[in-house]
C-alpha positions, 0 to 999 in steps of 0.5 A, a space after each residue: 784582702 781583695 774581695 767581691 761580696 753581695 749581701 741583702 735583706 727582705 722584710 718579711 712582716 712582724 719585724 721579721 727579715 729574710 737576709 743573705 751574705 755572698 762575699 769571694 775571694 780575690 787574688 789579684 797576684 795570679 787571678 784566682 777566686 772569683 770567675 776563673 778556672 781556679 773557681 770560687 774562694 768563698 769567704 762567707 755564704 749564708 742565709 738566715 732571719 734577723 728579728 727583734 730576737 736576733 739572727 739565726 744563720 745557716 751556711 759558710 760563716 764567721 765564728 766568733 773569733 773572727 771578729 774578735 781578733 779584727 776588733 783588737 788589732 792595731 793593724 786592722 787584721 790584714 794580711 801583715 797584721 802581727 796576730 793575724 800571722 802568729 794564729 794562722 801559722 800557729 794552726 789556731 781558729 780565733 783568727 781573722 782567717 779562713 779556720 775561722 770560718 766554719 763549714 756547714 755552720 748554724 749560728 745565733 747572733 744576739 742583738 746589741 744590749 746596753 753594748 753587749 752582744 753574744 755570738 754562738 755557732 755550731 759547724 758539724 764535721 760529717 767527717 769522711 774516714 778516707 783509710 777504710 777500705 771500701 771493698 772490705 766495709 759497708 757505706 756507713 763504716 766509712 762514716 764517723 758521727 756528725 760531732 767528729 770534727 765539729 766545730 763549736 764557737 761562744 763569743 760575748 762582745 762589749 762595745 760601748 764608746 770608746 770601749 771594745 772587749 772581746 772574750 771568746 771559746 771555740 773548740 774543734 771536737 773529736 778531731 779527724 785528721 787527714 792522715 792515719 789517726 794515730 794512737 791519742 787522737 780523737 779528742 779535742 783542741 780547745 782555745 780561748 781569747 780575750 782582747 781589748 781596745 781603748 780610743 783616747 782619741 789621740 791614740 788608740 791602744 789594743 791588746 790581746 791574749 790567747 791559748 790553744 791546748 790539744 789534748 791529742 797525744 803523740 806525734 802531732 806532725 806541724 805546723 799549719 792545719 786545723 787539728 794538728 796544732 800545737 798548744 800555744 799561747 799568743 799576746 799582742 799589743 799595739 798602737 793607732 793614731 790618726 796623722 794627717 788624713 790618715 791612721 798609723 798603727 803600730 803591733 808586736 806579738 810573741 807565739 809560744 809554742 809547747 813542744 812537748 818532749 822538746 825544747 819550747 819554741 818561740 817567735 815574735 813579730 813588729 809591723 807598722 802600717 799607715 793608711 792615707 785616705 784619698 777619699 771616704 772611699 779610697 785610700 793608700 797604704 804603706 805597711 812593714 813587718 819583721 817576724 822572727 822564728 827560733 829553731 824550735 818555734 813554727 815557720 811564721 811568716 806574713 800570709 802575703 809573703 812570696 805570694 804563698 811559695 813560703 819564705 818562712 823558716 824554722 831559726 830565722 827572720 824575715 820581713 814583708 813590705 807592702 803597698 797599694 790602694 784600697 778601693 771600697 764600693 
């Protein structure tokens, strides 16, 4: 994804400094994000102060399965990258994509530790209760606690040679959704995660696995949005070699989808992806997907696909090709 970020840093003495991260969204496809009358697509807005102890953050920010899931993912967590789909369609928040950035965020970042690192962040929901009828209610009738709809992320990553693993927790608590609440809701979406890579130098090999259990009752409308998922679990596994100048990646994934009632739902996902480096700075890439929804399942398809129109369907298949340059500065 295209992105335009500012970040920096002031010592402040004593091993203390101030830091600050900006970084916006672009869409080159139909100009919107940054300078335009569409605004900005914040993608992270913080500040903090890093010390010997760590960084405490304040603001827009990375919970820990942002990361993680990039860290574990053969095809670089892009928009066509396999587990990256399967978790923004399946409506889950350890996921390379905006749910997992949380809002209005405080957040501890350890500093490495014999190759460890661990991660924690809190987003409080401040939710709006918007069916109160505000001739009949007072102001704060019109308000639910600062925990409705809170967001909660506990990360522990090793890196250590050609090592990397990742476990992650993230909870979105007391949940308000954005139409009537039904009977059963108000309680929490739970999930966790769990991947690895291993650099053999000739091939890299990656794999993941992961759930979501909403303990919501009743009717749970789908399938994308933060608090109306479906219980789920993910796993993927994949390849990357370097050729040439440049790396191949190979992922496949399957979602499983608990329906409850119903029959249980499925889909699965292949893609492959080569980056040809021109430079240390620029490179070209060449990357395919094919992604298959059974009838029961939720309408997966690559985040790029149809430029946001959708072209994924319940009982079907599609597929994405993709080409361009990244330019990095």
């Amino acid at each position: 994804g295209s992105r335009l970020g500012f970040k920096g840093e002031e010592a402040l003495g004593n091993g203390l400094k101030a830091v600050f991260t900006l970084e916006y969204g672009l869409n080159l496809d139909d100009n919107s994000g940054l300078g335009n009358t569409g605004g900005l697509n914040a993608r992270q807005q913080f500040v903090g102060l890093a010390s010997n102890y760590g960084t405490l953050s304040l603001g827009r920010q990375y919970a820990p399965g942002f990361n993680a899931t990039a860290n574990n993912d053969a095809l670089e967590a892009t928009d066509m990258a396999i587990q990256s789909n399967l978790s923004v369609y399946a409506g889950n928040s350890i996921t390379p994509n905006s749910p997992a950035r949380y809002n209005n965020s405080i957040a501890y970042t350890s500093n490495n530790m014999a190759g460890f690192t661990v991660s924690a962040i809190y987003g409080f929901g401040e939710s709006t209760n918007p069916f109160t009828n505000a001739s009949l209610r007072t102001y704060n009738d019109k308000l639910v606690t600062v925990s409705d709809s809170g967001k909660v992320g506990l990360g522990v990553n090793y890196a250590n040679g050609p090592i990397n693993l990742d476990a992650v927790y993230q909870a979105r608590q007391n949940v308000v959704v954005a139409v009537p609440n039904p009977a059963g809701f108000g309680k929490d979406v739970n999930e966790w995660y769990l991947g690895g890579s291993w650099d053999f130098k000739v091939v890299k090999a990656y794999a993941s696995y992961q759930a979501l259990d909403n303990n919501n009752r009743g009717v749970i409308a789908l399938p994308v949005g933060c608090c109306l998922a479906k219980s789920n679990d993910i796993w993927t596994v994949g390849l990357s070699a370097p050729i040439g100048n440049g790396v191949v990646g190979l992922s496949y994934g399957k979602l499983s989808v608990d329906n409850r009632n119903a029959p249980d739902g499925d889909s699965w996902g292949a893609g492959a992806m080569y980056q040809y480096n021109l430079s240390k700075r620029t490179a070209l890439y060449v990357a395919y997907t094919y992604i298959n929804n059974d009838k029961y399942s939720v309408p997966v398809q690559t985040q790029v696909a149809g430029d946001g129109s959708g072209i994924g369907v319940l009982g079907e298949s599609n597929s994405t090709f993709g080409t361009g340059i990244r330019h990095s500065f």
